[in-house]
Each structure stands twice: as structure tokens, then as C-alpha cells.
N, C-alpha and C positions, 0 to 999 in steps of 0.2 A: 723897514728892514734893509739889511745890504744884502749885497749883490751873494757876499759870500756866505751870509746865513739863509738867504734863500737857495744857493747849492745846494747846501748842508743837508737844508729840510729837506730837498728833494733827494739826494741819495738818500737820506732817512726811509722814507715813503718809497726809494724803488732800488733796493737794496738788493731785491732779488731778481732784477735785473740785471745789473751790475753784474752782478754774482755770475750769471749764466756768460758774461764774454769770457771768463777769465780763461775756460779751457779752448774754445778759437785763438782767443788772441796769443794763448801760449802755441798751441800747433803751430799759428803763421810766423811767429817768433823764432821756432825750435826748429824749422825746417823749412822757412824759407828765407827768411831774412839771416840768421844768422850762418846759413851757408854761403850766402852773397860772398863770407870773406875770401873762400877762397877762389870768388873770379878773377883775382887779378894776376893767377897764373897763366890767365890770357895773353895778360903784359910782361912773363918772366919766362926764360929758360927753366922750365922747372924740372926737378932732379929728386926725387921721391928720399931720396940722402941726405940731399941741404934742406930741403923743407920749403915749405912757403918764399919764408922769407929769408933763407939764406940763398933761393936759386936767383939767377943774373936777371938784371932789368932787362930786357928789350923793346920796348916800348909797342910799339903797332907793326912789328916783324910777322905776325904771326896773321894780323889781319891782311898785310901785304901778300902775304905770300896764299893766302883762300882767294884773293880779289882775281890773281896775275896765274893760277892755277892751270894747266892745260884744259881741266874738265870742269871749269867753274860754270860756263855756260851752259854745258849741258846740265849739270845739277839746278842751276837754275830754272831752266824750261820745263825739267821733267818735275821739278816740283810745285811750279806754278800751273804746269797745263793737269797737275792731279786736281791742285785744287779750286781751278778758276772752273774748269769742270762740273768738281763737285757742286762748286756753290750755284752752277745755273743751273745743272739736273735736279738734284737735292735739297737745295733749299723750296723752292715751289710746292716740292711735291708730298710734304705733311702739311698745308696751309690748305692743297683744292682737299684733300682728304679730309680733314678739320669742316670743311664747308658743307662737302657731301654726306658727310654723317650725319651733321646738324639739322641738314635741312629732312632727314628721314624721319618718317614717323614710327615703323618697326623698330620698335626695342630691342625684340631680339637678335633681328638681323644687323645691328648696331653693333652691341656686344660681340655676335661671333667675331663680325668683323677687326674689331677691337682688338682682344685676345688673339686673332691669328696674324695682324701687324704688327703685334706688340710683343708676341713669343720674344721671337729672334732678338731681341736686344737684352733676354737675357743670359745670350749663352755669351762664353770667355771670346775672345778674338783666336786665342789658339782654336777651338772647337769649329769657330766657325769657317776657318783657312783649311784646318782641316777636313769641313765638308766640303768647303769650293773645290780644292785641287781631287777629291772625290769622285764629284760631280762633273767636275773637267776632264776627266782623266778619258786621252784618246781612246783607248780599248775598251774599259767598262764604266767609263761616266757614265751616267743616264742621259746628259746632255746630247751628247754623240751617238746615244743608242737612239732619243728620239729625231735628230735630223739628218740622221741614217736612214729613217723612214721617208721623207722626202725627197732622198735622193742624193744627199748632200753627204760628202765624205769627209770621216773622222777628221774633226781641227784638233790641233793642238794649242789651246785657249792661251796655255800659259806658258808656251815656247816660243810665240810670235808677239815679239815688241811692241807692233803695230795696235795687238788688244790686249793689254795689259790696264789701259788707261781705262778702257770701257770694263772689264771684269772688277777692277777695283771698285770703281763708280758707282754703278749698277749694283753690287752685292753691295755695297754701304749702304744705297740707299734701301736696300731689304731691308739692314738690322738696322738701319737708324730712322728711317721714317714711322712706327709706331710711339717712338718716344716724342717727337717732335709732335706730330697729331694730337696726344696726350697734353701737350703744353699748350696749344691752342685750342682745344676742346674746352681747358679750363677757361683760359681768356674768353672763347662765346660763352660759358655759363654765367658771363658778369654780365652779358646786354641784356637790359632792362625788357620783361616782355612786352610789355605794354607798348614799347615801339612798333615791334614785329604788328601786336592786336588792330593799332591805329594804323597801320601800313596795310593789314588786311579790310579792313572798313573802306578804306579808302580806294580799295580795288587792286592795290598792285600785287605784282606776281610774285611767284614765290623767288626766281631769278633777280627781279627788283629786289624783292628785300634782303638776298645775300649780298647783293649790289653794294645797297646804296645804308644799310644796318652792320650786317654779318662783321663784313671785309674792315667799314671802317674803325669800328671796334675793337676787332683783332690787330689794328695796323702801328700801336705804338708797339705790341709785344714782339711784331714780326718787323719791324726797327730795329729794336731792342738785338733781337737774334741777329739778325743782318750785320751792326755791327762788331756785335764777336767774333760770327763768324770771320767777315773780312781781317779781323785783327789777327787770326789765325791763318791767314791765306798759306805764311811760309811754311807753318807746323802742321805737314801733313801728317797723319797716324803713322807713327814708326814701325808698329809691332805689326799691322796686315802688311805692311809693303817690305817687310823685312821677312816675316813667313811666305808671304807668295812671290819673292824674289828667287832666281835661279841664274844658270848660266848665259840660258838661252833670252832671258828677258832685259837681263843687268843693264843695256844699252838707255831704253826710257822707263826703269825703274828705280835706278839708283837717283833719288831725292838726299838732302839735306842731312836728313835727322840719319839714316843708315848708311849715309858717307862720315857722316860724323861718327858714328860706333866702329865703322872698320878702324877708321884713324886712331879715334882715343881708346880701345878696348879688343876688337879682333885682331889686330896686324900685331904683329912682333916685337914694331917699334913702339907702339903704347905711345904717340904724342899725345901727352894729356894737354897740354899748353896751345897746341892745333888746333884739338877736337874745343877747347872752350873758347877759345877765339870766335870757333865757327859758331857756335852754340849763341856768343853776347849777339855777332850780327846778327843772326835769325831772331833774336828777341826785339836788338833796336829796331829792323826791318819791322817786326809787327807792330810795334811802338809805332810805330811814322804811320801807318797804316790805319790801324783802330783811332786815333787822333784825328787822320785826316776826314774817315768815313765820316765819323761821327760831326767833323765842324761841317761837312758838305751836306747832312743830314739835316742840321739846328738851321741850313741857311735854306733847303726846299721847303722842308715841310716844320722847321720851328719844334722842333724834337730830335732828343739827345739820349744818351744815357750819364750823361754828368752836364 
């Protein structure tokens, strides 16, 4: 037989396969690939009048001009120290959770636990900024009503620049650590029990056997995570840091992605040509990034995600 009636047969026999990409690969078609056209208003004077491609060339004007910016730096810093943050507080912290479940033998103190890490990640982000600045709030937060009780007088969480970085942080990893635990839970329900059986025979602890079983088991999927996340380092969440943004914090809160919406959408002058300028290098920036984790990944531990 050829090469090509052997295809043949097999889209034959898996036809209904096939059948099922058509609607992905139409979504990633219809909405992301085929928006790509209009990036190269990054490269143009664009004029909502002339159109795409009637508005004037200008080549890399617009990246010049994010690079040599007066507050390029600080949009840098503040965006990198949200998320180099996030990724040592919050990445760790659904993997020992993931561990300390596993190794319990209460069912159902497993489950509460469960369901009350895992609430929060199903409310919207508006809900959830709206309970933070709530719960922050100088006069009647609850936060300040209880370290009011120690002695400690009303802060203002989210008027003082200085914790803007820890209030972001800290409440992400509320609503984000139950879904993360969930992703790991699934990866230990793949180790074989019979390792754990022959580790218990053999005498070791129960410490041993998350050691030296649990952890490396779980440890391509917690790679795997690692480097997305890093590929993400410069795409901190726009819509929290855009909700718990205000006057008093703007200083180490204005990141990337909500310096890019005043430009292209809040401000008056609407540079849409600015705001996507800024937009392609946050993307090549992660580009460089996820490429580089992952070749530095494939050469310690011989594990990638391509």
C-alpha cells in the first residue's frame, strides 16, 4: 500500500476525530490568528479614517518611543516585581498543599479542605476586588477592625504603594491556589500504589515517601507549570490591578497591560499604534522568556514542554 492510501484509510477509521478539531481550530483561526492582521498598526501612523493600510509607514517609531519613555522603567519594575513575586510566593504554595492532602488519610477532612481552597476561584475578579477593597477599607474592613484589637491602628492597605505588591500577591494566591492543588492532586492520583506499598515494607516514612515517590512524580507537571508561568512573567492580570488601582497607589501599580489601556482606550488621544506597539513587545518579551525557561529546563533536568 502507499503512503497515501494508508492516510486515506486512516482518516477513514478516524473521521470522528478529525471532525472534532474543526471547531478549535476554527475559534484559533477566527480569533487569533486572523486578528494578527491588524498588528502592523504597530508599524503605522494609524488613522481610524485611512484605514490599516492607507495610515503612513513608520516603522519601529512607536517601539522607540515605549523604550526612551520617561516611565518605561518604572512600568517595568512594577511589573516584573508583581510578578517575580507572584511566581516565588504562589507557585510553591498548591504543590506542599497537593502533598499535605495526599498524604491524609481523612477523607473528609480532605474534601472540606478542598472545597474551601477551591471556593474562591469561582468568583469573577470584579467580585473578588470588590471584596478585597471591603475588607481593606480603613473604617470598616474587618481587616482593621481585627488589628485594631492588637493594638495596631487603621492602615490603609490600598493607599500605601509600599503594599500594594503584598495585597495583590497574597489575595491571588487565595483565589488561585485551590485550582492549582486540583492540578496536582490529579498528577498524584497517576503514582502507582504499589510504590508507596513497597516503600511502606521496606520501612520508610511517610516524609520518605512524599520525598523521594510523591514530589517526583508530580515534578514534570510542576515544570510543565513553571514554564508557562515564567513565559507569562510580563502579563501580569490587568483586570485586579486595574480594579485595585487608585490615585494613591498609581506610583508601583501602574504595570504594562494598564499603561497600555490608558494609552490605547482611556486617554483622549486613543494611540491605538502606541498601545499595540507596547502590546507586540510584551508578547516578544514572553517569547524570549518561555523559550529560554524551557531550553534551561531540557539541559538540568532533560524535560521540556516541546
Amino acid at each position: 500500500m502507499t503512503k497515501a492510501s494508508i492516510k486515506k484509510n486512516h482518516f477513514k477509521k478516524n473521521w470522528q476525530l478529525y471532525l472534532m478539531l474543526v471547531l478549535p481550530i476554527t475559534f484559533f483561526v477566527i480569533f487569533k490568528y486572523i486578528p494578527m492582521y491588524g498588528a502592523q498598526i504597530a508599524f503605522r501612523k494609524y488613522r481610524a479614517i485611512d484605514g490599516i493600510w492607507g495610515s503612513q509607514w513608520v516603522g519601529l517609531k512607536y517601539f522607540h518611543k515605549f523604550l526612551v519613555s520617561h516611565n518605561f522603567f518604572s512600568i517595568i519594575k512594577n511589573t516584573l516585581s508583581l510578578s517575580v513575586l507572584q511566581l516565588i510566593l504562589g507557585f510553591p504554595a498548591p504543590i506542599i498543599i497537593a502533598l499535605a492532602l495526599n498524604t491524609t488519610l481523612r477523607t473528609r477532612f480532605k474534601k472540606v479542605v478542598q472545597f474551601t481552597i477551591y471556593a474562591p476561584h469561582f468568583l469573577s475578579v470584579v467580585v473578588m476586588c470588590g471584596l478585597i477593597i471591603q475588607f481593606l477599607d480603613p473604617r470598616l474592613g474587618i481587616v482593621n477592625k481585627l488589628i485594631s484589637l492588637i493594638g495596631i491602628g487603621p492602615i490603609n492597605f490600598l493607599g500605601k504603594p509600599s503594599l500594594f505588591n503584598d495585597v495583590y500577591v497574597w489575595t491571588n494566591i487565595w483565589q488561585s491556589t485551590g485550582w492549582g492543588t486540583i492540578i496536582y492532586l490529579a498528577a498524584l492520583s497517576n503514582i502507582d500504589p504499589n510504590l508507596h506499598e513497597a516503600a511502606s515494607i521496606d520501612g520508610a516514612s511517610r516524609f520518605q515517601r512524599v520525598k523521594y515517590i510523591d514530589f517526583p512524580g508530580i515534578l514534570p507537571t510542576a515544570i510543565t507549570l513553571l514554564i508557562l508561568n515564567c513565559g507569562r512573567i510580563v502579563r501580569v492580570g490587568f483586570q485586579k490591578v486595574l480594579l485595585l488601582q487608585n490615585s494613591l497607589n498609581l506610583q508601583s501599580s501602574e504595570v504594562i497591560q494598564t499603561y497600555t489601556y490608558r494609552i490605547g482606550l482611556a486617554s483622549q488621544m486613543a494611540d491605538f499604534s502606541y498601545a499595540a506597539a507596547i502590546g507586540i513587545f510584551t508578547s516578544i518579551i514572553n517569547l524570549i522568556l518561555i523559550v529560554s525557561v524551557n531550553k534551561i529546563s531540557k539541559k538540568i533536568n532533560n524535560y521540556g514542554i516541546w
